[in-house]
C-alpha positions as CSV (number, residue, x, y, z in Angstrom):
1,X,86.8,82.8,92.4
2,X,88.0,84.7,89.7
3,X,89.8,87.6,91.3
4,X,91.6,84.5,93.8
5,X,92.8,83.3,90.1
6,X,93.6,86.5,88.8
7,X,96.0,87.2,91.8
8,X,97.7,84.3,91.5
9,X,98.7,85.3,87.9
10,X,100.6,87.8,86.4
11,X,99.9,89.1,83.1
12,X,101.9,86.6,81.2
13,X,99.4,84.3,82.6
14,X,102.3,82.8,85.0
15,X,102.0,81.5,88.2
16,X,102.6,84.3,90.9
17,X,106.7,85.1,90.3
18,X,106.7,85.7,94.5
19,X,106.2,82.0,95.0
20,X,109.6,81.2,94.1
21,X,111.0,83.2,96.9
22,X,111.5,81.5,100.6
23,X,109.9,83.1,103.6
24,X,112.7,85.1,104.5
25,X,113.5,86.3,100.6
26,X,109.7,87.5,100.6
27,X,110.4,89.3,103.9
28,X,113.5,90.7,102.6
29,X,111.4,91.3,99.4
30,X,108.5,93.6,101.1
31,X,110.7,95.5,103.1
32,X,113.3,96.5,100.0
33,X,109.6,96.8,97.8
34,X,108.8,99.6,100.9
35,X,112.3,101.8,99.9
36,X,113.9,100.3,103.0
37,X,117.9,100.2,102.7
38,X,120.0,97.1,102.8
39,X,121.1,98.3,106.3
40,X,117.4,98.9,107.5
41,X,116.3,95.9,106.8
42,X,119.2,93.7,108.8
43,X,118.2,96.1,111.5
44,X,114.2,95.0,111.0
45,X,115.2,91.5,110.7
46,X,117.8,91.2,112.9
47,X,120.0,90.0,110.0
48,X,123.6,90.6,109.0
49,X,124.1,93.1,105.9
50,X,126.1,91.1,103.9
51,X,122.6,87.9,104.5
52,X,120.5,90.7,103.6
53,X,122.6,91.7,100.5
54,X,122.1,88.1,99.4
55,X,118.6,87.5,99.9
56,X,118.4,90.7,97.6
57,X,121.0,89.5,95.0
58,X,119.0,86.1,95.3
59,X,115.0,87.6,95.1
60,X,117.2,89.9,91.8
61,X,118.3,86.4,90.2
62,X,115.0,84.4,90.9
63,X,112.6,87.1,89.8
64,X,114.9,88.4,87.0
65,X,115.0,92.0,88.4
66,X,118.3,94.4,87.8
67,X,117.9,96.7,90.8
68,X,115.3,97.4,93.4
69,X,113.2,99.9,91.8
70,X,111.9,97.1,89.8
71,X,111.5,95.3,92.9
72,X,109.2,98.2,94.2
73,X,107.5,97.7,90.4
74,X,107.1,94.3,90.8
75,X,105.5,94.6,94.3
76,X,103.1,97.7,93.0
77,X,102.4,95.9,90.0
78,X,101.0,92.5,92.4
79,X,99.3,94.6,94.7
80,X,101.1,94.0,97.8
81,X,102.1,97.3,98.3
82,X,100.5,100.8,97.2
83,X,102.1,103.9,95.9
84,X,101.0,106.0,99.5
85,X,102.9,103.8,101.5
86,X,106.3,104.4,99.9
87,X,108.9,106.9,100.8
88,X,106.8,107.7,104.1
């Protein structure tokens, strides 16, 4: 339907930008988009820091984000996250 459609595009009429990320880099993805650190989220995942600091230098390069506030944007601004679930 129309809204399926409408998710999988952004407003550039792209194809959804998350579908270039791996698994894991999505993983990595939600949990920075949630304000977790770099050393939460090797915890969560049971990940080195310095994997998880290249997954997020990697999701930064593929998306064409400078810093992870625009990660959080970009996860607000797809829906996959919503503004009462951050900082909490």
């Amino acid at each position: 339907g129309i809204a399926q459609r409408m998710a999988m595009q952004d407003l550039s009429g792209e194809t959804d930008p998350l579908a270039l990320l791996s698994p894991r880099e999505f993983e990595v993805f939600m949990q920075i988009a949630r304000g977790q650190s770099v050393g939460a989220v090797a915890e969560t995942l049971n990940l080195s820091v310095s994997t998880v600091g290249t997954h997020v230098h990697k999701i930064k390069q593929k998306l064409d984000l400078s810093n992870t506030s625009e990660i959080t944007l970009l996860a607000l601004r797809q829906g996959l996250i919503d503004a009462s679930g951050l900082g909490g």
